[in-house]
Structure formats: C-alpha cells, structure tokens
C-alpha positions as CSV (number, residue, x, y, z in Angstrom):
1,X,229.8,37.8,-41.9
2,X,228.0,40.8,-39.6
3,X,230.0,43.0,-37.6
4,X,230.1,42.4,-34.0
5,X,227.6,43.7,-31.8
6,X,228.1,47.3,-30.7
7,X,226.7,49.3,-27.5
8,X,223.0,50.1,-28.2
9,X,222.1,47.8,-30.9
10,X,218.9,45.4,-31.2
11,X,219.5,42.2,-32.6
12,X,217.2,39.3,-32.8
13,X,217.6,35.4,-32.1
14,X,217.4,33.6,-35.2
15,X,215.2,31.0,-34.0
16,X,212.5,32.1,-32.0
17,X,212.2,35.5,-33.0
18,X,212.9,37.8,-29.4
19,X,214.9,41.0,-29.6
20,X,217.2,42.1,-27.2
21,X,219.6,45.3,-26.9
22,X,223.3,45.3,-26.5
23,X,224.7,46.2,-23.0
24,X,228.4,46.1,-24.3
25,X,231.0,43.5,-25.2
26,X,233.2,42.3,-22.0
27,X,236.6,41.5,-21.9
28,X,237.3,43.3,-25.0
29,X,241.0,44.3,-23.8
30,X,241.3,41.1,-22.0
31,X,244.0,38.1,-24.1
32,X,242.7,35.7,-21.0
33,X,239.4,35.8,-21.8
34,X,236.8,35.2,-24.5
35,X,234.8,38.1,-26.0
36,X,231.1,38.0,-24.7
37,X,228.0,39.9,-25.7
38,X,226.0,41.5,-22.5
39,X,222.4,42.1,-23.2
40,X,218.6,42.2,-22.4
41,X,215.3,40.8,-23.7
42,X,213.4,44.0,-24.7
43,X,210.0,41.8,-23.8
44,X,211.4,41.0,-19.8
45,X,214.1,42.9,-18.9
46,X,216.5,40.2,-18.4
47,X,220.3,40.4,-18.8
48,X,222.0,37.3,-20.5
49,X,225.5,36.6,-21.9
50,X,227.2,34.3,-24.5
51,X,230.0,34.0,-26.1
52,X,230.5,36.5,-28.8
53,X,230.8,33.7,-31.3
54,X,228.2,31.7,-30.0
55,X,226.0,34.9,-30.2
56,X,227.4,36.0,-33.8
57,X,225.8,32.7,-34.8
58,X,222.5,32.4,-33.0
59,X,221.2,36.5,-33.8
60,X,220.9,38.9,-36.5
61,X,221.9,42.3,-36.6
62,X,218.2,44.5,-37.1
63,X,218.9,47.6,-35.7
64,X,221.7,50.3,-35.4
65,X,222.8,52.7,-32.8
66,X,220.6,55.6,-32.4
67,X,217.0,54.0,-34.1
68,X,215.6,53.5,-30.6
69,X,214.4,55.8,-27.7
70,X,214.5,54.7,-24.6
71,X,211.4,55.5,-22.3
72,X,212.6,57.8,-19.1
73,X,213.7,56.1,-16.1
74,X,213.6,52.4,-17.9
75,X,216.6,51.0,-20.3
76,X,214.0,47.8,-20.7
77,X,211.1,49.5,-22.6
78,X,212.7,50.3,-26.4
79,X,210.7,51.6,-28.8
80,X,211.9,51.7,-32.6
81,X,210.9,54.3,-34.9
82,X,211.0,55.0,-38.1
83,X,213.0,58.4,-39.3
C-alpha cells in the first residue's frame, strides 16, 4: 500500500493519466470527519477533493516533496526536474 499523500507531492490518476499536486490533507485532527486529499490539476489550475481513500485508490504516487519548482507568482505551473 503507498503512503498517504503529503504537502507538495505530484501524483497521477491512474486512469487517464493527469497529474496534479498536493494542497494538504483536511481534517487530519478531526474524529468527525473523513480524511480528504486537497489538490490541483497541474494542466488547469483547478482545485479538487476526494476522500483520502477514494484518492489512495484512483492515483499513484510519482513524485516527492522537493522534485518540483514552482514558477514565481503561480503555484499552477510545476515543472519537474531531474537532479
């Protein structure tokens, strides 16, 4: 099983292939409520959410914190690079 998702991250949907980085994971300190990835397409810019399980199931982990730079003045446009 992959670890969960952590701030900073790219993963990509298993099925049709888009990336998208990690915002955070909400409710993390909450018992009321479920665990739920926050991120963003790296193609568009837009935000989504799911279920951390759901999400566990449907991407793939394919980047780790710190193998991305992110342009000035846009969190949308990562580039990955190769150290």
């Amino acid at each position: 099983m992959n670890e969960e998702p952590q701030t900073g991250e790219i993963w990509r949907h298993k099925e049709n292939g888009n990336e998208y980085l990690i915002i955070l994971i909400a409710n993390k300190a909450s018992a009321k409520w479920e665990d739920r990835a926050v991120f963003v397409s790296r193609e568009t810019g837009e935000p989504y959410d799911r279920p951390l399980s759901e999400f566990m199931e449907k991407f793939e982990h394919i980047c780790k914190r710190g193998c991305f730079r992110i342009q000035p003045n846009n969190l949308i446009k990562v580039d990955i690079f190769n150290e």
